[in-house]
C-alpha positions in Angstrom: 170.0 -20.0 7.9 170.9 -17.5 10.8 170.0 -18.7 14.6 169.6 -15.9 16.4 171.4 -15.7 19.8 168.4 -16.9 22.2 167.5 -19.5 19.9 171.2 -20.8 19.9 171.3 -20.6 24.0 168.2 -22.7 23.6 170.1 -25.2 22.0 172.9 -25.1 24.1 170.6 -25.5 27.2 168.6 -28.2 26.1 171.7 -30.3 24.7 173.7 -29.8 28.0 170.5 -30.7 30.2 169.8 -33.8 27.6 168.0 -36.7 29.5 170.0 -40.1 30.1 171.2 -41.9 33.1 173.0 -39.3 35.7 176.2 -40.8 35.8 177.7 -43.4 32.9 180.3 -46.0 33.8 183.5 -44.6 33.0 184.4 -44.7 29.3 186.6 -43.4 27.1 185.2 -41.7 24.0 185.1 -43.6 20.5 186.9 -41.3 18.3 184.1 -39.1 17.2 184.0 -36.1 14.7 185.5 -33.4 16.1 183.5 -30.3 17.6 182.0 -28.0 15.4 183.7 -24.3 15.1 186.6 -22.5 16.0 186.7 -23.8 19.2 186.0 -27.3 18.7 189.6 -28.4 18.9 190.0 -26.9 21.7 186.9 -28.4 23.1 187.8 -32.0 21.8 190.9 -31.8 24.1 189.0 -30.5 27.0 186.1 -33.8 26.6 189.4 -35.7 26.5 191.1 -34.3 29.7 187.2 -34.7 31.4 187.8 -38.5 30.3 190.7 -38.7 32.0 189.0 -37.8 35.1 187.8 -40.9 34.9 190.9 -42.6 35.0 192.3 -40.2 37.9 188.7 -41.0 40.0 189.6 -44.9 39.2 193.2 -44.9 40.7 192.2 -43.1 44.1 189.1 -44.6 44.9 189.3 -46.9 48.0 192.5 -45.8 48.6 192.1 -42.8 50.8 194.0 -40.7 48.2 192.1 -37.1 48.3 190.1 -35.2 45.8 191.5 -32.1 46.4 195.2 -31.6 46.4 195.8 -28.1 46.8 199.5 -27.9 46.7 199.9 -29.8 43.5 197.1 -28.4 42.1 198.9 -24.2 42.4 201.7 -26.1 41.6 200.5 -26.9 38.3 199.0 -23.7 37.9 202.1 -22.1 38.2 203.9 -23.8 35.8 201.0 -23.2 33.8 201.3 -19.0 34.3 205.1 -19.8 33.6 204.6 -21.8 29.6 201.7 -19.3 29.3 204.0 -16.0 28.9 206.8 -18.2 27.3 204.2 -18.8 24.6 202.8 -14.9 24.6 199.3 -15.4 25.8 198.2 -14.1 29.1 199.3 -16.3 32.4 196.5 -15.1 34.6 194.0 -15.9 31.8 195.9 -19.2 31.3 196.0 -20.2 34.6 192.2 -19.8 35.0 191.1 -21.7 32.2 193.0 -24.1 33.7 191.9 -23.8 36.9 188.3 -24.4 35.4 190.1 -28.0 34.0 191.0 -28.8 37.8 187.5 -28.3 39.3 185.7 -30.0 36.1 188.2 -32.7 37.1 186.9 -32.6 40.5 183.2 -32.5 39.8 183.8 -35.9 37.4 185.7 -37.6 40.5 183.0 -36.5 42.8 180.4 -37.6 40.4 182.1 -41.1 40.3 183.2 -41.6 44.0 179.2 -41.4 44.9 178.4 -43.5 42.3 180.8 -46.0 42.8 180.2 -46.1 46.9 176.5 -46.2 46.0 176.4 -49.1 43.9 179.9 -51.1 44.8 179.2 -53.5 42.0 179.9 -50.5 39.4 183.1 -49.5 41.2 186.5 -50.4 38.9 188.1 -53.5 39.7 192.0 -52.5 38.3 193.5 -49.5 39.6 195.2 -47.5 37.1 198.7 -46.0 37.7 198.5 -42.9 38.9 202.3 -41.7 37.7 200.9 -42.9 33.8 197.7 -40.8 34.7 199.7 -37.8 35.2 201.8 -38.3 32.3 198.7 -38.3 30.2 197.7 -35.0 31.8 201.3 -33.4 31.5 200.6 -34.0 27.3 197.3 -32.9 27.5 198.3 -29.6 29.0 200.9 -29.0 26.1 197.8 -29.9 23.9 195.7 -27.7 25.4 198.2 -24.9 25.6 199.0 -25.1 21.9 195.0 -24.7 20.8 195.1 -21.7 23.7 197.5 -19.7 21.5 195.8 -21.1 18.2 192.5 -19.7 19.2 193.3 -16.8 21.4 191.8 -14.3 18.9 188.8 -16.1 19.3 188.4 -16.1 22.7 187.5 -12.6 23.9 184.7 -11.6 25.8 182.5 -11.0 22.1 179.4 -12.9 21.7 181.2 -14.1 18.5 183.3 -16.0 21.5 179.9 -17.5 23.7 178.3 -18.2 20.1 181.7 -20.5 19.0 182.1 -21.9 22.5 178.1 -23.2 22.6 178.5 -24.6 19.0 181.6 -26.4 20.2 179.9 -27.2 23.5 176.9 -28.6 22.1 178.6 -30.8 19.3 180.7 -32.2 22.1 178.1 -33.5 24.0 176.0 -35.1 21.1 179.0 -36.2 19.7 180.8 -37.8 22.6 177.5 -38.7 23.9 178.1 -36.7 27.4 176.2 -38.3 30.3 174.8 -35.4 32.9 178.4 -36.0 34.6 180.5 -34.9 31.8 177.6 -32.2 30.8 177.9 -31.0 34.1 181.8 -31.0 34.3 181.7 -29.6 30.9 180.4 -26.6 31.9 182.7 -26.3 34.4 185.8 -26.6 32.2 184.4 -24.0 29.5 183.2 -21.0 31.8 186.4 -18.8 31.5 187.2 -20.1 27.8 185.4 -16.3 26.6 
């Protein structure tokens, strides 16, 4: 059976806007079956970089250590560009998917930093090492880099593209059970993948 396309966006709307609390503890996923589609790799390592936000939210919180870092972050970005024509796909493209895995970032820290302040009780009590954090993001960027090249005929501007990316999108989130957070930040970190 075929969905047609505005029955599919229904889909994709009502799984990203499921009900639940607004904002989880931090956790990291169990492993889970692995997106649906073409883009569901690539999906699975953008839920696990959105994860990781967690971690990154956990070792600045209290310590006056800012969201935004604007330096590193165009830092990153241009190293980014750099692998990205080494590899034969597009830098600027590149560089704005993953500039989209920055802000999702952000919105997770936001998300986390009011909670936390909020409700004290529910803010982490270890700080994770920041250095390790970024070590863990370095990989994840390889990761992700790899599955850019492995599904860059996939990723044009064709519905064929906004149909795979909601299929992968919407098996994400039942399968890593996505609190409105990571829905939210999901979003973020999928709206140039097409």
């Amino acid at each position: 059976m075929k969905l047609r396309v505005p029955v599919l966006t229904a889909l994709v709307l009502a799984a990203l806007s499921l009900g639940g609390e607004a904002m989880a503890a931090p956790r990291q996923p169990a492993p889970a079956a692995a997106a649906a589609g073409r883009l569901g790799p690539l999906t699975d390592l953008v839920v696990e970089r959105l994860f990781v936000g967690d971690e990154v939210a956990a070792a600045k919180f209290g310590t006056g250590k800012p969201i935004d870092d604007p330096a590193r972050e165009e830092q990153e970005l241009a190293e980014v560009r750099e692998r990205a024509g080494a590899l034969g796909i597009d830098p600027e493209r590149t560089a704005r998917f993953f500039r989209d895995q920055i802000e999702a970032s952000k919105v997770v820290q936001r998300g986390l930093f009011a909670r936390w302040t909020a409700h004290p009780g529910e803010a982490p009590t270890t700080r994770p090492d920041l250095a390790v954090i970024r070590e863990e993001l370095d990989a994840l960027t390889t990761r992700l880099l790899d599955q850019l090249v492995a599904t860059e005929p996939a990723r044009d501007a064709s519905i064929a593209c906004r149909v795979s990316a909601a299929e992968a999108a919407v098996s994400a989130v039942v399968l890593d059970r996505l609190d409105a957070l990571h829905r939210n930040a999901l979003r973020t970190a999928l709206h140039s993948l097409c």
